[in-house]
C-alpha positions in Angstrom: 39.2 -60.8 6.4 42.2 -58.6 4.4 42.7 -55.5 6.0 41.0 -53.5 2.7 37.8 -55.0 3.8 38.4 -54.1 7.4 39.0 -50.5 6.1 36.3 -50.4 4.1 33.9 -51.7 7.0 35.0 -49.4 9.3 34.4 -46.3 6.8 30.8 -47.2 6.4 30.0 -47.7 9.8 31.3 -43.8 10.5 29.0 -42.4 7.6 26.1 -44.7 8.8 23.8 -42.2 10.3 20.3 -43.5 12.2 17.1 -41.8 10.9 16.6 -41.0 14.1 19.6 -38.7 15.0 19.1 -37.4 10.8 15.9 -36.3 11.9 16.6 -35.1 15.6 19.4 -32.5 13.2 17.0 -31.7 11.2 14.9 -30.2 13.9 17.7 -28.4 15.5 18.3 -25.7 12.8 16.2 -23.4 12.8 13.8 -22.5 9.9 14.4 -18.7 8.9 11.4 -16.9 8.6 9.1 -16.6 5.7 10.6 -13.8 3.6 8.0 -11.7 1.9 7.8 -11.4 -1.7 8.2 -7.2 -1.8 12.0 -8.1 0.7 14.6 -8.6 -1.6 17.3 -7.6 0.8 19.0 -8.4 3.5 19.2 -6.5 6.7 23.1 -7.4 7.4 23.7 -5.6 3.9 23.7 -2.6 5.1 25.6 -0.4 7.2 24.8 -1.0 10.9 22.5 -4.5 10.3 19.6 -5.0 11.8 20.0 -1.7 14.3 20.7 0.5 11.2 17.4 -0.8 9.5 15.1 -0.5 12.4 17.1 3.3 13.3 16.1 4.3 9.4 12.5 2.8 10.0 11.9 4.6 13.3 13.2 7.7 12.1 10.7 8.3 9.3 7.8 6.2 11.4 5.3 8.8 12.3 3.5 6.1 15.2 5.0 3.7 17.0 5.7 0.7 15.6 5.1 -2.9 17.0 8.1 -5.9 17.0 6.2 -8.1 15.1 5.5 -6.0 11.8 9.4 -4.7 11.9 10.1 -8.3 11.7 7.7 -9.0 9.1 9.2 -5.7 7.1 13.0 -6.8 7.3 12.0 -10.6 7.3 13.7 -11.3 10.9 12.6 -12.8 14.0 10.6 -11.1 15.9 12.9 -12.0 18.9 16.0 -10.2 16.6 13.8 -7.3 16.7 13.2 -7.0 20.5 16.8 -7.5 21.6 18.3 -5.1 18.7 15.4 -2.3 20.1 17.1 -3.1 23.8 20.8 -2.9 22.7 19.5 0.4 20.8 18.0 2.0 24.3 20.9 0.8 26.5 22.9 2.6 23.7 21.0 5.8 24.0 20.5 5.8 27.7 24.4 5.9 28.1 24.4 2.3 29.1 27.0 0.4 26.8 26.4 -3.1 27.9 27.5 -6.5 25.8 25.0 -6.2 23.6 26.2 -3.0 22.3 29.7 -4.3 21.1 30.8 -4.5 17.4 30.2 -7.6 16.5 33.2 -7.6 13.8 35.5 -7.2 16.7 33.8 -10.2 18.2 34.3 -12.2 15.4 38.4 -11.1 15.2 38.5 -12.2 18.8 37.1 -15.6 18.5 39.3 -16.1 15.1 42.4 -15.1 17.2 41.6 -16.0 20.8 45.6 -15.1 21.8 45.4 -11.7 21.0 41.7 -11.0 22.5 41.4 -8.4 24.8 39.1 -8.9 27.7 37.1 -5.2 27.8 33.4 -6.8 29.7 33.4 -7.4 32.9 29.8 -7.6 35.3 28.7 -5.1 38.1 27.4 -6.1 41.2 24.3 -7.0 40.2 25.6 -9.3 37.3 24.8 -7.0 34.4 27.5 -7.5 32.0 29.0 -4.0 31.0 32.0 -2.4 28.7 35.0 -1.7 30.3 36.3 -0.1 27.7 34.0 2.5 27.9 32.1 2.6 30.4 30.3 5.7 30.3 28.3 6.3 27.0 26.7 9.5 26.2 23.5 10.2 27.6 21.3 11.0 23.8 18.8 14.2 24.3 16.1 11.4 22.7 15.5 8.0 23.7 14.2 5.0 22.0 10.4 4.8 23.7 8.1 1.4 24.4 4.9 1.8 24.8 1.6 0.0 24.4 1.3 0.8 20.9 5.1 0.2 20.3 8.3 1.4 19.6 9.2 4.6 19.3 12.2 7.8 19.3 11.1 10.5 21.4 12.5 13.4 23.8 13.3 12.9 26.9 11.8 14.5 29.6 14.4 16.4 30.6 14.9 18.2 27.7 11.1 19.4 27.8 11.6 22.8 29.0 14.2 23.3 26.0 11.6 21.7 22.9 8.7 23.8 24.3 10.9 26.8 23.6 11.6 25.3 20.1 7.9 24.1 19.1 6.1 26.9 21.0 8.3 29.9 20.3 7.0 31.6 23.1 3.2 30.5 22.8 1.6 28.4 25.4 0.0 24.9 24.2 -0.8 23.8 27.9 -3.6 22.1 28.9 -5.6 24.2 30.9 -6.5 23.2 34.7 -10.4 22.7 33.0 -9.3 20.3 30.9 -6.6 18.4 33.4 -9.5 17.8 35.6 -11.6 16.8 32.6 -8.7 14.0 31.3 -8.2 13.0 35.2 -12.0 11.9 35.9 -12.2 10.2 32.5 -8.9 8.5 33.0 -9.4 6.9 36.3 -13.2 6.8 35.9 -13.3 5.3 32.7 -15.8 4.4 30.8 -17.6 7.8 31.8 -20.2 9.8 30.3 -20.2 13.4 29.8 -22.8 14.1 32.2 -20.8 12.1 34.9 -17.9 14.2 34.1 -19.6 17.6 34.3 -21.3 16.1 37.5 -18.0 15.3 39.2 -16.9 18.8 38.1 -20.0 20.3 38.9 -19.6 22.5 36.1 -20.2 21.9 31.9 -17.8 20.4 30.4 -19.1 20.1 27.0 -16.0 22.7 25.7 -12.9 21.0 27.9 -13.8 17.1 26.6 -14.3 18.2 23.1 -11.0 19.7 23.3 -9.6 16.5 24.3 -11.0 14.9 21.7 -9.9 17.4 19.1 -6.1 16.6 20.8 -6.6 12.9 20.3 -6.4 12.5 23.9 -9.9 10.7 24.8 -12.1 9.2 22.2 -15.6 7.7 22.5 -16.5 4.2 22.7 -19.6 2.6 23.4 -22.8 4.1 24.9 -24.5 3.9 28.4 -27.1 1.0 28.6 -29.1 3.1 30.6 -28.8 6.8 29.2 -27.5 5.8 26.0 -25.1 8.2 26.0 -21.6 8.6 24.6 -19.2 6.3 26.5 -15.7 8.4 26.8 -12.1 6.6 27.3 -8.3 7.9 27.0 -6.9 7.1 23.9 -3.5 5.1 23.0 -2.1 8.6 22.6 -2.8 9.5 26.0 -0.5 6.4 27.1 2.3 7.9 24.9 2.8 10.9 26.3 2.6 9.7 29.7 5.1 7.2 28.9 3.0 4.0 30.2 2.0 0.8 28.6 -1.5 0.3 30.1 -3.8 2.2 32.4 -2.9 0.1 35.5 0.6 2.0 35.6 -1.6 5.0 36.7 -0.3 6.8 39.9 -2.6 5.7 42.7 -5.1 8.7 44.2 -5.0 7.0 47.5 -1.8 9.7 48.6 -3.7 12.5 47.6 -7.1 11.8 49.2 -7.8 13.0 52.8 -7.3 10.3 55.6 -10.2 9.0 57.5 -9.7 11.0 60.7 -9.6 14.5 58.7 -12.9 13.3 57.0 -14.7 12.3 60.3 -12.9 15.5 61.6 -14.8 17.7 58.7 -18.2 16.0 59.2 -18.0 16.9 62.8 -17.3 20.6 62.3 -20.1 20.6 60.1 -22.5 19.0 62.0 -21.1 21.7 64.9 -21.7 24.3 62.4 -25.5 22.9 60.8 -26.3 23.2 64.6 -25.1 26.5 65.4 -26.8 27.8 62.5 -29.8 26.1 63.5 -30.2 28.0 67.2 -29.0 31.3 65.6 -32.2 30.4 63.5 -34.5 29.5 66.0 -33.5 32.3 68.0 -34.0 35.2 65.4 -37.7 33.7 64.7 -38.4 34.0 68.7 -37.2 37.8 68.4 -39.0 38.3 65.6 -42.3 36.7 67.3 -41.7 38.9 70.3 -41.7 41.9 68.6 -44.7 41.7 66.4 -46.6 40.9 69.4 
């Protein structure tokens, strides 16, 4: 055999490639997702990527918004979506981990590995953080999750200084009617009305349409036996209390009275039904007495 034909054997067994590894690369790329027909951009475009897109969205969203219809919007994974929102609230929060690096400076660093820098190190718990700065700025808003999604808000700290701003000086409290009102209905939901005013012993007709009118507690369902309006907290009400379901709910158990002060009560009572009783008896023997 000449050595051409040696070369030329050699050449097509390195091209030769099995179906079976064509297909196995094949599956490893991943298939972008569908882009809708209305998205004729692309989020790297602009300014910022991904985390200026979803900033712009959230800032003119007037609800929270959910992962999967941001990525549907900007025609990203939903995944993209989820760890852009975390590098955006580690951002805010003052926390400038790896994920909030510029990614162009990444790029210059792999391209030109001599003159990288090393500027991320790990705490003790292994969280990798920024050594070049270290301490971001803590925002006066945050970048909230909730059950119904994502979404900016104030921070809690900052309450006392936005009540001042939106109230000017007027009270939009809750009153302690209507706190009690939201309680019972939160941990005793689904509740009627009539088991709320019960609990209360008092109407409460005027404090639960109140929290209906806030958007707090809405109805849903009726009472197989009364047939009365069922009432439950709303996803609002899981908003502003910052929590993503109802089982975050502080437990009553701290606030309840132990078992030895309630035995303790139901004895002084049954002391007191007793002394009431001979004081009783005794005032109808003095009375018999002195008609006779």
């Amino acid at each position: 055999m000449s050595d051409d034909t040696q070369v030329d054997v050699q050449s097509a067994q390195e091209t030769h490639t099995e179906p079976g590894q064509a297909a196995g690369a094949s599956q490893g790329r991943s298939t972008p997702p569908a882009r809708p027909e209305y998205v004729d951009f692309d989020v790297e475009d602009f300014p910022g990527g991904l985390r200026g897109c979803l900033e712009a969205i959230l800032m003119v969203a007037d609800q929270p918004q959910q992962s999967a219809d941001l990525a549907r919007v900007l025609a990203v994974d939903e995944t993209q979506v989820d760890e852009a929102m975390e590098a955006l609230r580690a951002d805010y929060d003052g926390r400038r981990g790896a994920a909030g690096r510029d990614e162009a400076a990444d790029d210059v660093a792999a391209a030109n590995p001599a003159d990288r820098v090393e500027t991320s190190s790990s705490d003790d718990s292994g969280n990798a953080i920024d050594i070049s700065n270290p301490t971001g700025m803590l925002r006066g808003f945050e970048l909230r999750h909730t059950a119904r999604g994502w979404q900016f808000a104030n921070r809690a700290e900052y309450e006392p200084v936005v009540a001042a701003f939106v109230t000017d000086g007027q009270t939009a409290r809750l009153s302690q009617a209507a706190l009690e009102a939201l309680a019972i209905i939160a941990y005793r939901q689904p509740v009627t009305r009539a088991q709320v005013a019960a609990i209360r012993g008092v109407n409460s007709e005027g404090v639960i349409r109140s929290l209906i009118v806030r958007g707090l507690i809405r109805e849903e369902g009726v009472d197989p036996e009364s047939r009365a309006a069922l009432l439950i907290t709303s996803g609002l009400f899981l908003e502003h209390m910052g929590l993503d379901s109802l089982d975050q709910l502080p437990s009553l158990a701290p606030f309840l009275p132990s078992i030895s002060e309630m035995e303790h009560d139901e004895v002084g009572h049954g002391a007191m039904n007793e002394g009431e009783a001979e004081e009783t008896a005794a005032e109808r023997g003095n009375g018999e007495r002195s008609a006779s």
